[in-house]
Structure formats: structure tokens, C-alpha cells
N, C-alpha and C positions, 0 to 999 in steps of 0.2 A: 815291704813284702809284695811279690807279684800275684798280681789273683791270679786264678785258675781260669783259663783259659776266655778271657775279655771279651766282650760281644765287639764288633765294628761298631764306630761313634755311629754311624747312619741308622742302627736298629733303634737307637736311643733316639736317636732324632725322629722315627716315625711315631716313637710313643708324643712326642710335642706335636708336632702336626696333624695328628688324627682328626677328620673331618675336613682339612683345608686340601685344595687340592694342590699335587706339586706343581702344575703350573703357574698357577695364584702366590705360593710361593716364591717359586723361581722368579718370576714377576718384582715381585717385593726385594726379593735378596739383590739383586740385579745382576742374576745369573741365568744362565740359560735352563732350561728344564732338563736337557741332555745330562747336563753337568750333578744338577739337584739330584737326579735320577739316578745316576753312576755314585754317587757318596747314599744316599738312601737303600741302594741296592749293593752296598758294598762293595761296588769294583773302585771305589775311588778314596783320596784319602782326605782326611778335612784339612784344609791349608791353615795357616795363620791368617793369610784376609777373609778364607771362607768362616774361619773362629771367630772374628771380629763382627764381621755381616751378623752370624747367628747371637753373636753374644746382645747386639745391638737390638738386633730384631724382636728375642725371644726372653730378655731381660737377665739372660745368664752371665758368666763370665769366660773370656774364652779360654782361658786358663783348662775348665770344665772341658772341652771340647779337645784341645791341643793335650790333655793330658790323658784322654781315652783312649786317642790316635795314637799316642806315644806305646801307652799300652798296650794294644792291640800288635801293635808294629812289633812291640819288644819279643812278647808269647810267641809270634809269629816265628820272628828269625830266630829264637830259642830252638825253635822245632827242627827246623831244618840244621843237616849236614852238615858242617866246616871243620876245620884243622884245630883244634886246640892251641892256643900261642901262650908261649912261656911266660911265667911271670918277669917282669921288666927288673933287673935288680940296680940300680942307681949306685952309683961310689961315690 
């Protein structure tokens, strides 16, 4: 079942960070702060090596991570406009 409308993985991730700053992060992940900043601030999406960075880092699994993204992704393109496509029927 899909939840209701997902936060982005990045607001989750400012609840883990709180007090550290994103540069000091960025630093540690060995990402740029631009990059940290853009997934943090939602314009960005969490990759599989950035799932891995975080799961390593932050003792999570990136499973956690890649499965929010997915989420978020899914609610998202639900929302939006497309064509309906037929059911596939196989012989």
C-alpha cells in the first residue's frame, strides 16, 4: 500500500543531521555540499551510491533510503497527467 503523499528522503535526512553542519557532512560523505544541499532541500534525488555513502555513514540500510526515493517518486508520477495504457493481454 502506497502512503499518502511521502515526504522527500532529504527531510528525513535533516531529522539525522540536526546540529551537524551540511558542510561537515558533505565533507564526510565525500560529496560536495551543492549536491548534499540539493537532496536535503528536495531538488535532488538520493542515488544508490548516495544510499550507500548514507547507509555507511549513518548506520542505516540503504535499502531505507532507495525505498523512500522510490516512494516519493511513485506519489509524485501518480499525480501527474498520462494516457492510460491498456491492460497487456498475453496468448
Amino acid at each position: 500500500m502506497r502512503m499518502f503523499d511521502p515526504p522527500h528522503p532529504g527531510t528525513v535526512l535533516k531529522d539525522y543531521l540536526e546540529g551537524i553542519t551540511v558542510t561537515a557532512v558533505a565533507d564526510h560523505l565525500g560529496v560536495t555540499r551543492v549536491a548534499l544541499s540539493r537532496i536535503l532541500n528536495g531538488s535532488a534525488a538520493i542515488s544508490a551510491d548516495m544510499a550507500l555513502r548514507l547507509s555507511d555513514a549513518l548506520g542505516t540500510s540503504p535499502e531505507l533510503w532507495t525505498s523512500m526515493q522510490a516512494q516519493h517518486d511513485l506519489w509524485k508520477a501518480a499525480k501527474k497527467r498520462r494516457s492510460k495504457v491498456a491492460r497487456l493481454v498475453v496468448a
